[in-house]
KEVEX-439483 format. One line per 3 residues: number of its first residue (from 1); for each residue x, y, z of C-alpha. Coordinates in steps of 0.1 Angstrom, whole numbers, m for minus. Each point is the difference from the previous one (the first is absolute). Layout:
REM residues N
NUM	X Y Z ~ ...
This chain:
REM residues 830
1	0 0 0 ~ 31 25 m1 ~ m15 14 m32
4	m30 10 19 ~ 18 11 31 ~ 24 25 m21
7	m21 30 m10 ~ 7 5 m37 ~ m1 40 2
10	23 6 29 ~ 42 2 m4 ~ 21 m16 27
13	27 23 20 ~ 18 m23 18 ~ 6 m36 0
16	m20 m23 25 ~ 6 m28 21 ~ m7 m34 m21
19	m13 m13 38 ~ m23 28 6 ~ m38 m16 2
22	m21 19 m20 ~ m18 3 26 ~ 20 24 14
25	10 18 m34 ~ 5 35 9 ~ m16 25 m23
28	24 29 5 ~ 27 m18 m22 ~ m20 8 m33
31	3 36 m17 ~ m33 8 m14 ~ m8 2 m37
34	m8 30 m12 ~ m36 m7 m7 ~ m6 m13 40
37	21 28 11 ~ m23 23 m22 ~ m35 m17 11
40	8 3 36 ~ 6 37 0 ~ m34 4 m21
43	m20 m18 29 ~ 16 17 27 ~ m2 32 m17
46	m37 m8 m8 ~ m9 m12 33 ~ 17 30 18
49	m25 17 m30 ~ m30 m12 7 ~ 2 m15 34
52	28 14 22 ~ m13 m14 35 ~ 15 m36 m16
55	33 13 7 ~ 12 9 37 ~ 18 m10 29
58	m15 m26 17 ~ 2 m17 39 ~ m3 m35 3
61	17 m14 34 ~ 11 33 15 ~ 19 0 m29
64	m4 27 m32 ~ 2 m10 m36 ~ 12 29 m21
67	m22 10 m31 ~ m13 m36 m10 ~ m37 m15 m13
70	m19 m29 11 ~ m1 m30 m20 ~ m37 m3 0
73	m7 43 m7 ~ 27 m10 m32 ~ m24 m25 m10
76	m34 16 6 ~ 20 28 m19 ~ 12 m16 m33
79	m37 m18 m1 ~ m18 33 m2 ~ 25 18 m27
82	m3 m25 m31 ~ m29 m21 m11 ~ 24 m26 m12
85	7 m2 36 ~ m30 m24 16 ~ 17 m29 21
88	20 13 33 ~ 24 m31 m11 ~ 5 17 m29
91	9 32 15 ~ 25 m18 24 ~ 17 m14 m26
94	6 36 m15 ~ 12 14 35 ~ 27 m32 2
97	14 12 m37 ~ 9 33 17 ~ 11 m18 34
100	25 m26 m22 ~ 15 24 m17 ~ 10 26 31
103	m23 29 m12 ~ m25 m13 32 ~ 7 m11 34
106	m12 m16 30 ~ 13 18 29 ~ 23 m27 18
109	10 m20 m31 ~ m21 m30 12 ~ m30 m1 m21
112	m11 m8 m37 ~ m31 24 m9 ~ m28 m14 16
115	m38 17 2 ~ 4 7 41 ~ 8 22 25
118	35 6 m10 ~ 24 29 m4 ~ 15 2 m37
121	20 32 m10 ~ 3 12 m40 ~ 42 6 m2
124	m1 36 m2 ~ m13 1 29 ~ 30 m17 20
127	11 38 m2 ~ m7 20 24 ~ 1 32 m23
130	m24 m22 m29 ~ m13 26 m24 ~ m38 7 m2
133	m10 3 m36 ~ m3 28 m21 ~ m30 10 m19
136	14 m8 m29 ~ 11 m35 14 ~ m35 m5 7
139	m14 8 m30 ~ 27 m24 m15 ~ m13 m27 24
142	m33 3 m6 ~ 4 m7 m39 ~ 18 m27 1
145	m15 m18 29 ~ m22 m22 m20 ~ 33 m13 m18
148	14 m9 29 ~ m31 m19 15 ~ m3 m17 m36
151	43 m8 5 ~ m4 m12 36 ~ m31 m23 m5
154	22 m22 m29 ~ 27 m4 23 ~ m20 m1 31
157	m5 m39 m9 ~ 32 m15 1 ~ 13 25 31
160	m31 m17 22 ~ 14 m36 m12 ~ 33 8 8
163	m11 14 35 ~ m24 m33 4 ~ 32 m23 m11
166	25 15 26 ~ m23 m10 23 ~ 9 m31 26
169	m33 m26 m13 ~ m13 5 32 ~ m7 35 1
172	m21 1 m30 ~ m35 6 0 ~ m29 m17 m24
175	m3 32 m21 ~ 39 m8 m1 ~ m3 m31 m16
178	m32 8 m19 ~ 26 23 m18 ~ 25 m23 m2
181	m21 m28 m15 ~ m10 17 m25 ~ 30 1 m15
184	m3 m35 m2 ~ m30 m3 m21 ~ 16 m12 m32
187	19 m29 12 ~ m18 m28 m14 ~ m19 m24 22
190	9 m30 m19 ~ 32 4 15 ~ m14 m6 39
193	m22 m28 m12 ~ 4 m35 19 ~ 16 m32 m23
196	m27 m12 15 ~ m24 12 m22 ~ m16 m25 m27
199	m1 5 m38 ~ m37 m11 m13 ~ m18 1 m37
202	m29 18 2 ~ m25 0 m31 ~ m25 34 4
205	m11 20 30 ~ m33 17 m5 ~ m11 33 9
208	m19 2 34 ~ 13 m29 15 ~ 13 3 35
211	37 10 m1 ~ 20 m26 24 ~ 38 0 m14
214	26 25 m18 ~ 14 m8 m31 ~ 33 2 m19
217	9 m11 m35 ~ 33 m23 m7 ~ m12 m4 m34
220	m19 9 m27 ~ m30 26 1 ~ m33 9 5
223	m24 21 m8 ~ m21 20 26 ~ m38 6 m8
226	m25 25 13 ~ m38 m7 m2 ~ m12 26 m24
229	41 12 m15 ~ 9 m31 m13 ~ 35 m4 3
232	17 27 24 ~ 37 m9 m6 ~ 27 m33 2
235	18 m13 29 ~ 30 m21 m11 ~ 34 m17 15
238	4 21 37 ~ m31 19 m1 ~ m23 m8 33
241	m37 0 0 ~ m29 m8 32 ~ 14 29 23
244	m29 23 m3 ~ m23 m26 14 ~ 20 m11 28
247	9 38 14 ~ m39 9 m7 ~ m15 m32 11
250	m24 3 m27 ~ m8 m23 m34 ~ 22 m2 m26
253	1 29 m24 ~ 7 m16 m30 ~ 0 m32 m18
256	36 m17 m10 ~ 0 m17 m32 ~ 30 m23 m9
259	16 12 m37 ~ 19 m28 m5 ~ 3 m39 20
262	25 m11 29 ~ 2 30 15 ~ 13 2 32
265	m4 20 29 ~ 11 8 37 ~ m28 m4 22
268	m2 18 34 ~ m25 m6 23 ~ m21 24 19
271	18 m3 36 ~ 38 1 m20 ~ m10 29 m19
274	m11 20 31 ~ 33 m13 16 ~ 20 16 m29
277	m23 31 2 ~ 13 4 37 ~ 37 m12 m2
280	5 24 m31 ~ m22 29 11 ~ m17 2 m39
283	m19 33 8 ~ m9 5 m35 ~ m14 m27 m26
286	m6 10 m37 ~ m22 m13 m21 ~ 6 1 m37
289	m23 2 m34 ~ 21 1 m32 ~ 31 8 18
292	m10 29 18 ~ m9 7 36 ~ m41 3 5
295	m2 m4 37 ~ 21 5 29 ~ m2 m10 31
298	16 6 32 ~ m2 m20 37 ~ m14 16 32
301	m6 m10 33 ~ m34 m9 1 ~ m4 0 39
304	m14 m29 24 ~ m32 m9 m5 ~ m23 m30 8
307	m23 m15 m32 ~ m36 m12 8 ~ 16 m39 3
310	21 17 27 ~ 35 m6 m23 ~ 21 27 m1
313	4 21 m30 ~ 34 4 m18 ~ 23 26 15
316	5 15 m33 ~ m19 12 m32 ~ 11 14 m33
319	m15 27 m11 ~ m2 20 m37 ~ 28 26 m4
322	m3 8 m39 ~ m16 m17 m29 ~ m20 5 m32
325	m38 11 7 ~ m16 m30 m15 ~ 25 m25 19
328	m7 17 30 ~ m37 m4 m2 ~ 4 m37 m8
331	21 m1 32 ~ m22 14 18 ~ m28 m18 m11
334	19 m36 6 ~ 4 8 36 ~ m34 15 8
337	m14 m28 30 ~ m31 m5 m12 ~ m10 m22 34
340	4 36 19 ~ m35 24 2 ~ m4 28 m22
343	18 27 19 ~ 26 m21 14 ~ 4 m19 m40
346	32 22 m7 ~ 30 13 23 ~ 3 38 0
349	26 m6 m34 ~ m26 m7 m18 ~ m16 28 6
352	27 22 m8 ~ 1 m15 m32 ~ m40 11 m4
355	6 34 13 ~ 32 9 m18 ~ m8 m20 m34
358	m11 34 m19 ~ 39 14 1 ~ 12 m33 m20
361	m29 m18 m12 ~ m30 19 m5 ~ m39 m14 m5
364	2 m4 m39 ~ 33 m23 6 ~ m13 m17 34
367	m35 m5 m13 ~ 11 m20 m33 ~ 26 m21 22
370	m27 m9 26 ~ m21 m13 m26 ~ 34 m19 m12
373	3 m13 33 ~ m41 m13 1 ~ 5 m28 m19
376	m28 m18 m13 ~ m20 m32 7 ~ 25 m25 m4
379	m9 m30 m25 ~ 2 m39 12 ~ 0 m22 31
382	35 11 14 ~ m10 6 36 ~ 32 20 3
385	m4 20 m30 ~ m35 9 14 ~ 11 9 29
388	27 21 m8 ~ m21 21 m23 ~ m25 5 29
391	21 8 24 ~ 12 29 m29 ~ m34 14 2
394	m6 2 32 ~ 35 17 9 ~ m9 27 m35
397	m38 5 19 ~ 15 11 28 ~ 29 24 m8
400	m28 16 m19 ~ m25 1 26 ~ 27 22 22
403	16 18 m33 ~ m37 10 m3 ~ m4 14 36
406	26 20 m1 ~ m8 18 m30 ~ m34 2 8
409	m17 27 m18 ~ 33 9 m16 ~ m7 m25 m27
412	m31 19 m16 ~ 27 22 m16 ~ 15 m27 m15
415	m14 m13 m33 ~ 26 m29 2 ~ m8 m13 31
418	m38 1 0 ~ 4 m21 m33 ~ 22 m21 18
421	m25 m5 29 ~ m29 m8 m18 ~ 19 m27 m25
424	15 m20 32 ~ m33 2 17 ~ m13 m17 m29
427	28 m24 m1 ~ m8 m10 35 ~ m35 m6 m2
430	4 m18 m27 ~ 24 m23 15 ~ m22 m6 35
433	m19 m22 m27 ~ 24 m22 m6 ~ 20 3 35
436	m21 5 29 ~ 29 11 24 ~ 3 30 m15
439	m38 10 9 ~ 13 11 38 ~ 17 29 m15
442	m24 10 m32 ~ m28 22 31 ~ 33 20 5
445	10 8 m32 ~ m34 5 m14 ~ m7 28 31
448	31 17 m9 ~ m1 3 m37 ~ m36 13 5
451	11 24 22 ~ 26 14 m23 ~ m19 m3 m34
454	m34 14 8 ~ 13 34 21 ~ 14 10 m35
457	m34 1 m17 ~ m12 22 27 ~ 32 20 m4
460	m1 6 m39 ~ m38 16 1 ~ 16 23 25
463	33 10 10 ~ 4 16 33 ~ 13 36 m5
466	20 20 32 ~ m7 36 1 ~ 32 1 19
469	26 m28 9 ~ 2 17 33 ~ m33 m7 11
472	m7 7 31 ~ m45 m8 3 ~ m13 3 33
475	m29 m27 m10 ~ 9 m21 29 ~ m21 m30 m13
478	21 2 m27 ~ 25 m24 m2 ~ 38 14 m24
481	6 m19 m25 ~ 32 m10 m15 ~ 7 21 m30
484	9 m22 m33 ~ 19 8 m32 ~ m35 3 m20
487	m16 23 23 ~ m4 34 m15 ~ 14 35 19
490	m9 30 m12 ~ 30 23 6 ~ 11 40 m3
493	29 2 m23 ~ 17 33 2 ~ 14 25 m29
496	31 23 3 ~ m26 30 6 ~ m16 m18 31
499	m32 m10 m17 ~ m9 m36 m1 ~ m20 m23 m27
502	m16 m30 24 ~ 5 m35 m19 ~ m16 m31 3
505	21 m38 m3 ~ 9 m30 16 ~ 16 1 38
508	31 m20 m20 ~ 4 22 m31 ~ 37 5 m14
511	8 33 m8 ~ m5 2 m33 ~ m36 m11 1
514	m3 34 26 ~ 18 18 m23 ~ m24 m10 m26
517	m29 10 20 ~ 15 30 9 ~ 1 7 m39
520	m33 m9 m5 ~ m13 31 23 ~ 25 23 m9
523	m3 m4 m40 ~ 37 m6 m3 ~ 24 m25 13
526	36 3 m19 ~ 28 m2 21 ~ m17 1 33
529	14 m13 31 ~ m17 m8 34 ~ 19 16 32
532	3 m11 33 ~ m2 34 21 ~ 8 m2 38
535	m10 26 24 ~ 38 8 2 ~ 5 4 m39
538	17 m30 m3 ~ m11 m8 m35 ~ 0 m32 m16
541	m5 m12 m38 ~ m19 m35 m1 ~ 10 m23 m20
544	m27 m12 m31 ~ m3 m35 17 ~ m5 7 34
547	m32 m12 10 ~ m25 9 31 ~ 15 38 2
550	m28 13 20 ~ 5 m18 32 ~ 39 5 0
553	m3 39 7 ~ 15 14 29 ~ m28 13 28
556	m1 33 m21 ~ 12 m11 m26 ~ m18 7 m34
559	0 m11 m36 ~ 12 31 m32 ~ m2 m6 m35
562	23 23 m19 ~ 15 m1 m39 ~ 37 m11 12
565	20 34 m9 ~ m25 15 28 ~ 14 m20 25
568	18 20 20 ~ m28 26 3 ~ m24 m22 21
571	m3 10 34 ~ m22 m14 28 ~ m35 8 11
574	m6 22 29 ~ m21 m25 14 ~ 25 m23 1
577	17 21 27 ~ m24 m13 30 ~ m20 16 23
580	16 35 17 ~ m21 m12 31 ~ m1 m23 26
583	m27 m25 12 ~ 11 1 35 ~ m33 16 11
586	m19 m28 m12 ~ 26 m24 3 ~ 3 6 40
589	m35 m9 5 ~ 2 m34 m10 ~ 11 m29 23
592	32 m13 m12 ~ m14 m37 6 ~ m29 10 m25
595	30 11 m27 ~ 19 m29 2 ~ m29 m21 1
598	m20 12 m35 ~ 40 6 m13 ~ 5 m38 5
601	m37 m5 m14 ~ 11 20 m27 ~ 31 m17 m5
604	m10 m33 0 ~ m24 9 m29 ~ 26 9 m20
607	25 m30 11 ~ m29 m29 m8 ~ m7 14 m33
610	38 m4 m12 ~ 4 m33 m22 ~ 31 m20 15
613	8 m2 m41 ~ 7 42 1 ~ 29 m5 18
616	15 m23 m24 ~ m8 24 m28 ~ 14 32 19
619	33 m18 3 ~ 5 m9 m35 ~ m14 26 m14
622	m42 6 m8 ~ 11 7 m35 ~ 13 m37 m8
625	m34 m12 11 ~ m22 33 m11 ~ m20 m9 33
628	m11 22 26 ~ 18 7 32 ~ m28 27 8
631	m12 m14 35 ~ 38 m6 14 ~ 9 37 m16
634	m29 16 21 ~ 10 m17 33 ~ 36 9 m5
637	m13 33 m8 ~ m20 1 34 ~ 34 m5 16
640	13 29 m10 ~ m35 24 3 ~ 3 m12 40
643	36 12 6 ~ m5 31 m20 ~ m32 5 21
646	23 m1 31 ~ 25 23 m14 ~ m31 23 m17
649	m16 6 35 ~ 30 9 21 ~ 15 22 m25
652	m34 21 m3 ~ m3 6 36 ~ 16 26 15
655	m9 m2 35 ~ 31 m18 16 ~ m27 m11 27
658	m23 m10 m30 ~ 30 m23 m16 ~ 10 m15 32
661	m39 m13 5 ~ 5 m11 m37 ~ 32 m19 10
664	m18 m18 29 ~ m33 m9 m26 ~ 23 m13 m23
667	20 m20 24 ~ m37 m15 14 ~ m11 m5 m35
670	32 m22 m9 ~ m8 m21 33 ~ m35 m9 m9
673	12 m7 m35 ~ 23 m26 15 ~ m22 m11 24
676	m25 m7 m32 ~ 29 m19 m18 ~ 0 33 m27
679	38 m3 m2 ~ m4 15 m38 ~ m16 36 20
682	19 m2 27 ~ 33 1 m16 ~ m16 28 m28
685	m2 19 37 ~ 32 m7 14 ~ 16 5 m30
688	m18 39 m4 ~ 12 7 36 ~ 34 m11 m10
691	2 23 m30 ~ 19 29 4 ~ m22 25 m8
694	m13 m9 38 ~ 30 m18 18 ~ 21 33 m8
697	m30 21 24 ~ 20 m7 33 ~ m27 26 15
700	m25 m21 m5 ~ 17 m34 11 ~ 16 19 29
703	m37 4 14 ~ m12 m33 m10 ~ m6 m20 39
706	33 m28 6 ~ m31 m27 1 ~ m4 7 m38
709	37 3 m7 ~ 0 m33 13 ~ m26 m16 m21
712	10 16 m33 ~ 35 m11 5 ~ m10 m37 4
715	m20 10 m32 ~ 32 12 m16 ~ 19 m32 9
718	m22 m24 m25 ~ 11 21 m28 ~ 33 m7 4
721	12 m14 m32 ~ 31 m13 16 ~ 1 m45 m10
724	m23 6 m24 ~ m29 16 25 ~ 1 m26 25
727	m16 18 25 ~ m30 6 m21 ~ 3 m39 m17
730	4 m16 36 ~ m31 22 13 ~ m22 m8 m30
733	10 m42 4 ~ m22 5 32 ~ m28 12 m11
736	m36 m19 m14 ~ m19 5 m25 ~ m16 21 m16
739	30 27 m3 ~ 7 30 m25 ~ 32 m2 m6
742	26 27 m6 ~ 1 0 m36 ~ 29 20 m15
745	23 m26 23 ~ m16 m31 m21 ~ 1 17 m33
748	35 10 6 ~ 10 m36 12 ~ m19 m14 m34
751	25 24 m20 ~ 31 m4 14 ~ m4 m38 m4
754	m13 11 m37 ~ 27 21 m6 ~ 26 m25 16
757	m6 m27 m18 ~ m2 m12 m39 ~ m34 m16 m11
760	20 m20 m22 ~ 29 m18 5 ~ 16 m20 m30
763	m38 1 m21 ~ m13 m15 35 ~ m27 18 21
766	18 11 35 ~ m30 m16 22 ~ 24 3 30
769	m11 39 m8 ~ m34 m8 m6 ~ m2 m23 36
772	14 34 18 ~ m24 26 m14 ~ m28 m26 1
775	11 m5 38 ~ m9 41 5 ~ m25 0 m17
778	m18 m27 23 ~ 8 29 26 ~ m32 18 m12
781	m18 m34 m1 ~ 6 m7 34 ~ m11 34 13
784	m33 m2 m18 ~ m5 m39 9 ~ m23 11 28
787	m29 27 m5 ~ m2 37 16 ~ m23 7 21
790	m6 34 11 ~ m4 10 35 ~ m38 m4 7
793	m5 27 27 ~ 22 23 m23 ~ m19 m7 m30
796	m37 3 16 ~ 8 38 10 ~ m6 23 m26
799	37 9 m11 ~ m14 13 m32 ~ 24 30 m1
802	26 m18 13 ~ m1 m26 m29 ~ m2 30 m26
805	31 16 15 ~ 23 m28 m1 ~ m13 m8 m35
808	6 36 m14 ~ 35 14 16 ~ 12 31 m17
811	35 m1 m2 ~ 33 19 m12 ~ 23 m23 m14
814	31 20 m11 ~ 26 m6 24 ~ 17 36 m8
817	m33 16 7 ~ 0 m19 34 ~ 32 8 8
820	m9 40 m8 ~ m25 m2 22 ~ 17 m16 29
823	28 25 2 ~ m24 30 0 ~ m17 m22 32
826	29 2 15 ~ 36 14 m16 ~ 31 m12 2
829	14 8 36 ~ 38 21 m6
């Protein structure tokens, strides 16, 4: 392993002793290259930059470290600069490039780089005159930062092997050898296999037929063959075939056909196969189709657990990493336990794969291969044949039944799918005449394609038209109703002279359909463009696929139509500067437990009507679906109307009695939110108070009662984003159902995983990816898995104003204006 131990990049100074362990290698023998030396001083620089607290004199022991970091803060660090970044191995491998090669230290010498509480120091800082940057070193850093992340992260690797390597084989941990083993992946298995093992003729396996041994070829070929694809690909001298059954436990996938006599193979029984699985560590198996990979899986821990004969289950599973869309429906499919009930039939992969299907296979490719995978009444006696086919069916019934309740009304939009629907419902019933165990299932299916297919008929005589996407109805018997891409808004769109033409088109028109109806008012429509005007006069030029524009507008934000050379001439409304008064005279009078009460009533509203499917399509992008994200846009929207409303109300007051009553409200407001499991409202609140338009009035706070300095303070702490908001992840793992969740923290979770990693990975879909967004996305599922119910004594009083107030907040929502007004409050002290 020398090669490994020796970094490749580093130049030796002076010679070493040839009986040093290298255990004991002492990095300050190595001058640094050039590139390390030059990578250090950008994240030092940059850290010193951005985060200067990182870097101090620290006591540990009655004893003070001079200008070093902490291992764990480095990490934390490094994740939260780089998306490429997104495993804290990963970022402890980068640290231990800079640690071999002298440009970082730990303190005493003793220590690799490990993710604890330990002291490291960057080796300008052994100085005790180190330099701070410059400006224009910073500036320097800053651009090439993301070069350096990108150079670190390919080096990274073989640094962490080295570190894991040096250690003695009893200090290293599983993930040690997790990484270890995987370098191990391509040594062949035939070279662990027992003498032992017998050499058989076989003549044909078929397809569906349980899958009891693993196979390798000594000679001659075979051809592999897929019900419905004919011949997939051929296996000959050294290729393996069986393993898919024996990892998945499930029937064969295919049938082997010999393509030629006495051939011979290597036969491996179950137990020997799982005994090679365990002595070689084979985390991944592959499965081939005309020499290329279409599925890969990788093993898990699959945790103790009991069956209903009281045997326990295997310690391990594999699970799908990557693979082609079709295979890994068919995998899916093969595994489904049909002996389970309906809403226990699939593990929670499954339905990641239902959920997330649209980004890599969407309804007019998984309709068609469903149908594929339906096969039809098999012909003959063969009691296996027959069996097989119906076991086919029923596992196709029920992936449809739950693709089906998840889309829900969703699938009126889609032309495809409703075909789809009615043709397998069809298919079905026919079939229950010939096979009467598939007549269990055909109620099901028959009440949820009539559920689907007859709302539509209603829905063409009549489409339902908002007056405003911010609707806000008192009608109490009224129940809101999710908005849906062919609902119709009727909408002002402004001109550069502040008139507006009002337009009337589907909730999830693109822009150039608006700017065609914008046309058809106006006369005219060559070389328009539709502007996105904040408050602020941010301005913004849409782009002519965008779709669903309307409910992506700031809180005051509106939507201009200008020719493109008049651009720079728009400005924005005066109404979209906010209200130059406050509401605290109404405001005051209300209980604070009746605000958060019709907030969270409010709230919820808004959360229930958001499809679990709009998060998928705000993460890759509404455009590459042209769906609708309107429900999700208006309750991220609501977000950001609460914490202006905080900010809008202080900032209007001038009393400094007035604002401190405000703080306290606020403060009380927050509580109940909590206390109602509101945690979308009652960080909306937190977050206004922390904004610094109002944390700069140190007037006002210097008034505010130590009880509620207290309580807001314990507020504070569960924003802390520090580990990834922990505070606020470890609090919300506590909590029941029903919850509203604090969105922006789950949409941001669902990009960076977006954002950090490839849908595809050599022409395979990533479904590691798809499992991780999935796995948020059942975030929302969970909080909505048990009804609200509102407070019955609060909702029996007549809170009719109350419920109009917290429905209609006026707010300001240019932070400059804010900050204007806060300063006049109270001016900067000399």
């Amino acid at each position: 392993m020398s090669g490994l131990l020796t970094p490749p990049y580093g130049v030796m100074e002076t010679g070493s002793n040839n009986d040093s362990k290298y255990e004991k290698l002492d990095i300050r023998w190595w001058v640094p290259s050039e590139k390390i030396l030059r990578a250090g001083k950008i994240l030092r620089n940059t850290i010193l930059s951005r985060a200067p607290h990182m870097i101090r004199d620290r006591k540990y022991h009655l004893k003070t470290y001079r200008q070093c970091c902490v291992g764990t803060e480095l990490v934390d660090w490094m994740m939260q600069q780089s998306p490429c970044v997104h495993l804290r191995t990963q970022a402890v491998g980068m640290w231990q490039v800079l640690l071999e090669e002298g440009v970082l230290n730990h303190v005493d010498q003793e220590h690799h780089f490990q993710d604890k509480y330990l002291f490291y120091r960057f080796l300008d800082d052994e100085r005790e005159d180190a330099p701070l940057p410059t400006e224009e070193e910073k500036k320097e850093c800053d651009e090439e930062l993301q070069d350096t992340m990108l150079l670190l992260s390919q080096i990274g690797p073989d640094a962490h092997m080295r570190m894991i390597l040096r250690k003695p084989p009893g200090q290293r941990t599983v993930d040690d050898l997790e990484f270890i083993y995987e370098e191990l992946l391509h040594i062949k298995a035939l070279s662990h296999l027992s003498t032992t093992v017998s050499s058989i003729f076989i003549s044909v396996f078929n397809q569906g037929e349980e899958g009891t041994s693993w196979y390798i070829i000594l000679k001659g070929s075979v051809n592999v063959v897929i019900y419905g694809k004919g011949v997939v690909c051929t296996l000959h001298e050294g290729d393996d075939f069986g393993k898919l059954a024996l990892v998945n436990d499930a029937p064969r996938a295919a049938s082997i056909v010999l393509r030629e006599d006495n051939c011979h193979f290597l036969r491996v029984d179950k137990e020997d196969f799982n005994r090679i699985l365990r002595d070689v560590e084979a985390n991944t198996v592959r499965l081939k189709e005309h020499d290329q990979d279409v599925l890969v899986l990788e093993k898990i821990p699959a945790g103790n657990r009991i069956s209903n004969q009281g045997n326990s289950q295997p310690q391990h599973k594999y699970i799908v990493m990557s693979g082609t869309p079709e295979k890994i429906l068919e995998h899916f499919l093969e595994t489904m336990r049909l002996e389970a009930t309906l809403s226990e039939a699939t593990d929670s992969v499954l339905n990641d794969f239902i959920m997330m299907h649209c980004v890599f296979m969407p309804n007019s490719q998984l309709c068609p291969a469903l149908m594929a995978q339906y096969p039809f009444p098999s012909q003959g006696t063969e009691q296996e044949k027959m069996d097989y086919a119906l076991n086919n069916k029923r596992r196709v019934i029920r992936l449809v039944l739950q693709w089906a309740a998840l889309y829900g009304d969703l699938l009126q939009e889609d032309e495809a799918a409703m075909a789809f629907l009615e043709e397998f419902y069809v298919s079905v019933s026919d079939d229950t005449r010939m096979i009467a165990a598939l007549k269990e299932q055909l109620p099901e299916l028959e009440k949820i394609v009539k559920q689907i297919s007859e709302e539509p008929k209603a829905s063409q005589k009549k489409h339902k038209v908002l007056l405003q996407l911010f609707n806000t109805s008192d009608d109490r018997a009224q129940k809101r109703q999710p908005i849906r891409g062919s609902d119709e808004v009727l909408f002002k769109v402004y001109c550069i002279d502040q008139t507006y033409t009002t337009i009337r088109v589907p909730v999830s028109s693109s822009v150039k359909e608006v700017i065609s109806a914008v046309a058809d008012k106006l006369g005219s429509g060559e070389g328009l463009i539709i502007v996105k005007m904040s408050s602020g006069g941010e301005k913004v030029v849409l782009k002519p696929h965008d779709v669903s524009v309307f409910t992506t507008l700031s809180v005051n934000g509106r939507l201009f139509a200008c020719p493109r050379d008049q651009f720079d001439s728009l400005a924005p409304l005066p109404e979209q500067e906010g209200p130059s008064t406050g509401t605290v005279g109404t405001f005051e009078l209300m209980s604070s437990k009746d605000l958060a009460h019709q907030m969270t009533v409010y709230d919820w509203e808004l959360f229930n009507c958001v499809h679990e499917l709009e998060l998928i399509y705000h993460t890759f992008g509404r455009h590459n679906f042209k769906k609708t994200t309107a429900n999700l846009d208006l309750f991220l929207r609501r977000f950001n109307e609460i914490q202006f409303w905080v900010v809008t109300e202080i900032c209007l007051c001038s009393q400094l009695s007035k604002r401190v009553q405000l703080l306290k409200k606020y403060i009380k407001i927050a509580a109940h939110c909590k206390e109602y499991k509101n945690l979308n409202s009652f960080f909306a609140i937190i977050m206004g108070l922390s904004n610094v338009a109002v944390s700069r009035l140190s007037l006002t706070w210097e008034k505010l009662p130590s009880k509620f300095k207290k309580i807001y303070a314990e507020f504070e702490s569960l924003m802390d984003p520090s580990r990834n908001h922990r505070a606020y992840r470890l609090t919300v793992a506590k909590l029941d159902p029903p919850i509203i969740p604090f969105m922006p923290l789950l949409i941001k979770d669902m990009t960076f995983t977006h954002e950090g990693n490839k849908t595809f990975t050599d022409n395979l879909v990533n479904f590691e990816k798809m499992r991780m967004i999935a796995n948020t996305v059942r975030t929302v599922k969970f909080c909505r898995s048990q009804s609200f119910n509102p407070d019955a004594a609060l909702t029996n009083k007549n809170h009719q104003d109350v419920r109009s107030y917290v429905r209609q907040l006026n707010v300001i929502d240019n932070q400059r204006t804010l900050s204007q007004m806060s300063h006049r409050l109270e001016p900067r002290r000399a």
